[in-house]
C-alpha positions as CSV (number, residue, x, y, z in Angstrom):
1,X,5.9,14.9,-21.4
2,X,6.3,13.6,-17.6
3,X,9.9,14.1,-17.7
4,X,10.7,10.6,-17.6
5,X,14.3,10.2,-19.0
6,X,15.5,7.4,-21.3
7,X,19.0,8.1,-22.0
8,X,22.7,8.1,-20.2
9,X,23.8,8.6,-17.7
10,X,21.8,6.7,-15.6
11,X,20.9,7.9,-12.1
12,X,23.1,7.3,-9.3
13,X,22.3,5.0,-6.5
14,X,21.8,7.8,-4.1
15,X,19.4,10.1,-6.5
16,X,17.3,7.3,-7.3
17,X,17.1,5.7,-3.2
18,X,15.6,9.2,-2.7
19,X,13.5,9.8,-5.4
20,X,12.0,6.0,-4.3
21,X,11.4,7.5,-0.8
22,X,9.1,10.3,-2.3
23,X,7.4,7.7,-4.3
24,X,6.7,5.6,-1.2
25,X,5.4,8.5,0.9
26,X,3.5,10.0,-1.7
27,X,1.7,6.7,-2.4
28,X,1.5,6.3,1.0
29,X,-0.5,9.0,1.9
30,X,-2.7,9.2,-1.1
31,X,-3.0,5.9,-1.2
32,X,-4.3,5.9,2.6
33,X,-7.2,8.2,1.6
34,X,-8.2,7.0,-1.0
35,X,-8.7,3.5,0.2
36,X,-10.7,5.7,3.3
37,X,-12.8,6.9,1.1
38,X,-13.4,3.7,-1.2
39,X,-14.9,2.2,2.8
40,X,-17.4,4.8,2.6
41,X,-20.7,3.2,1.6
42,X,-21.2,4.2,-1.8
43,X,-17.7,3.8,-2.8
44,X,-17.6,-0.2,-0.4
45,X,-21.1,-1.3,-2.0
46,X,-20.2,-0.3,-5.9
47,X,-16.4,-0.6,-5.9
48,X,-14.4,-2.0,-3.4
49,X,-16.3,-4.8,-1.8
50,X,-15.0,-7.1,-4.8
51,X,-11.3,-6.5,-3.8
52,X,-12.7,-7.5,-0.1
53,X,-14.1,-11.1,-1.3
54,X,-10.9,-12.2,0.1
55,X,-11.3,-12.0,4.1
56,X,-8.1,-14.2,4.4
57,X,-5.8,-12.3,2.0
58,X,-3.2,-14.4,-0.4
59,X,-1.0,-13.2,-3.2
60,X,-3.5,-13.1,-6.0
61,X,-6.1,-10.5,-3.8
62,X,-3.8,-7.3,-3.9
63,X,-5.1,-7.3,-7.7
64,X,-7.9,-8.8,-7.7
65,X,-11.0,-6.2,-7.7
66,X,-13.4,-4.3,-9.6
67,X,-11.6,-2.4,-12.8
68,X,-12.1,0.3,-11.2
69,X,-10.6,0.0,-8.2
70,X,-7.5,-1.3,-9.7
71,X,-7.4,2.3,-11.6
72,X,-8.1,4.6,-8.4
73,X,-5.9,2.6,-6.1
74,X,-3.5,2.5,-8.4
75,X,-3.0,6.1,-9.3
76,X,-1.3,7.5,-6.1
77,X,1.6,5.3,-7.4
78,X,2.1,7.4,-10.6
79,X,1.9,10.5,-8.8
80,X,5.3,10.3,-7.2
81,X,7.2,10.0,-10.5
82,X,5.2,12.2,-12.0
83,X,5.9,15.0,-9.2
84,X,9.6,14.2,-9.3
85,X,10.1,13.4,-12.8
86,X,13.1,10.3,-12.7
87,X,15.0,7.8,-15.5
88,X,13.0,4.7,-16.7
89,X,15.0,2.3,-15.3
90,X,13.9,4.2,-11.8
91,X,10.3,4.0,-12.5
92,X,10.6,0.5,-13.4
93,X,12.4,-0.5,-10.4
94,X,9.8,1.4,-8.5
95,X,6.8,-0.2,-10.3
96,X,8.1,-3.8,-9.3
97,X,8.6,-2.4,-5.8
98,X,5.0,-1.8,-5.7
99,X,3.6,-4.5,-7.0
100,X,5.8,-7.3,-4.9
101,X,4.8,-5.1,-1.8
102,X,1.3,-5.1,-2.6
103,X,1.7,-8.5,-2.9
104,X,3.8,-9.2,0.6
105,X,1.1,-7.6,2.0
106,X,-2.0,-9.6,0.8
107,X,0.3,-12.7,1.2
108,X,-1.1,-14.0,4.6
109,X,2.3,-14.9,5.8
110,X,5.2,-12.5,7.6
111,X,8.2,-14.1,6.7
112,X,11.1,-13.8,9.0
113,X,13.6,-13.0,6.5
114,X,11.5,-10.4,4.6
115,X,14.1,-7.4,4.4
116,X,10.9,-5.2,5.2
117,X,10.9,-6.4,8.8
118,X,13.6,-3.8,9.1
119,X,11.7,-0.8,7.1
120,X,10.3,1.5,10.6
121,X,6.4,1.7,10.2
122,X,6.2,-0.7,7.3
123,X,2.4,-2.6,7.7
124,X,2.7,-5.3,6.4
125,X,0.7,-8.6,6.1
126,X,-0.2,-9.0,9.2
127,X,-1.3,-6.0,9.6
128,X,-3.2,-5.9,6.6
129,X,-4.9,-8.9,7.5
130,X,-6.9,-6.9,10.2
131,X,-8.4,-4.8,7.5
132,X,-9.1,-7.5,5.4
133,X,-10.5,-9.6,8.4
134,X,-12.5,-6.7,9.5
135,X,-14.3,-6.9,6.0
136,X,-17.4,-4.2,5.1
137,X,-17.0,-3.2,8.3
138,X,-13.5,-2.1,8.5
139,X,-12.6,1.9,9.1
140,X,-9.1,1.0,9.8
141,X,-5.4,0.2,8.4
142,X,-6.2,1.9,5.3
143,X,-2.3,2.7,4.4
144,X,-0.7,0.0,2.5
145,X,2.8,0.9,3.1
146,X,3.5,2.4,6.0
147,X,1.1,2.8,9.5
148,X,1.9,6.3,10.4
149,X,-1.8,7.9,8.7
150,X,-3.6,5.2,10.3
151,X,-1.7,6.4,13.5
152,X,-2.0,10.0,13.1
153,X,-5.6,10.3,12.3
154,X,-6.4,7.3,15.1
155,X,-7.6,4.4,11.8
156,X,-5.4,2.1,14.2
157,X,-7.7,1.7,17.2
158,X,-9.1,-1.5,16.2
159,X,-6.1,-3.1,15.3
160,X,-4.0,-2.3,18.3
161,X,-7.2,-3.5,20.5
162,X,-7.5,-6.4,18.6
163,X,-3.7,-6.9,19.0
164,X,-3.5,-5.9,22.6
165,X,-5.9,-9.0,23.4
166,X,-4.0,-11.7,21.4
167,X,-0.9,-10.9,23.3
168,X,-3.0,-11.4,26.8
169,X,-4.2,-14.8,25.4
């Protein structure tokens, strides 16, 4: 029904590298407002302030939350695949691609070797450690992927102040 195929051939390398990179910016985006809106009051006092127990993030926080929030944050990543319909083994790959970033980036740690050091605008952990540092209060580095919506709609400040005064330390 989503147009998920099952059979042979299976996708070339090239077909499923892009349909990965629609999944990422799609989840990307949505993701980014919907984790906005989840810091507004009603949706951070009844939801989200479970998932924010952890103000030092480590592996097991990126699931850890309220059922809920699980469910909602975890939609925009179905939303790709189901916009550009692609063969299992894709969706698979991408679902594990999701889940070990989420991971990476409640991890604590930014591993030198990490082969998304060299991904352009990838967060990361350190960067969502700011958000997750920030607590209740935090309207900012709401993408988990990339940090071009925190950019463009200026959910960034905090964290490049914050970062800007480290570096004079």
């Amino acid at each position: 029904m989503a147009g998920i195929r099952t059979g042979l051939p299976l996708p070339s390398v090239g077909e499923t590298v892009a349909q990965l990179v629609v999944y990422l910016l799609v989840d990307d985006y949505l993701g980014y407002w919907i984790h906005r809106l989840l810091h507004a009051k009603w949706g951070y006092d009844n939801i989200h302030r479970v998932h924010h127990e952890y103000t030092a993030p480590i592996a097991f926080a990126a699931p850890y939350g309220h059922w809920s929030d699980v469910l909602i944050l975890g939609a925009p990543s179905l939303v790709g695949p189901s916009i550009v319909p692609c063969h299992m083994t894709t969706l698979w790959l991408w679902l594990v691609i999701r889940q070990i970033e989420a991971i990476d980036t409640h991890s604590g740690f930014k591993f030198p070797f990490n082969p998304t050091n060299y991904i352009p605008f990838y967060g990361g952990a350190e960067y969502h450690d700011y958000h997750h540092f920030v607590g209740e209060h935090s309207q900012s580095n709401f993408s988990s992927l990339f940090t071009f919506c925190d950019y463009l709609h200026g959910t960034d400040k905090g964290y490049r102040y914050h970062m800007a005064n480290l570096v004079k330390v």
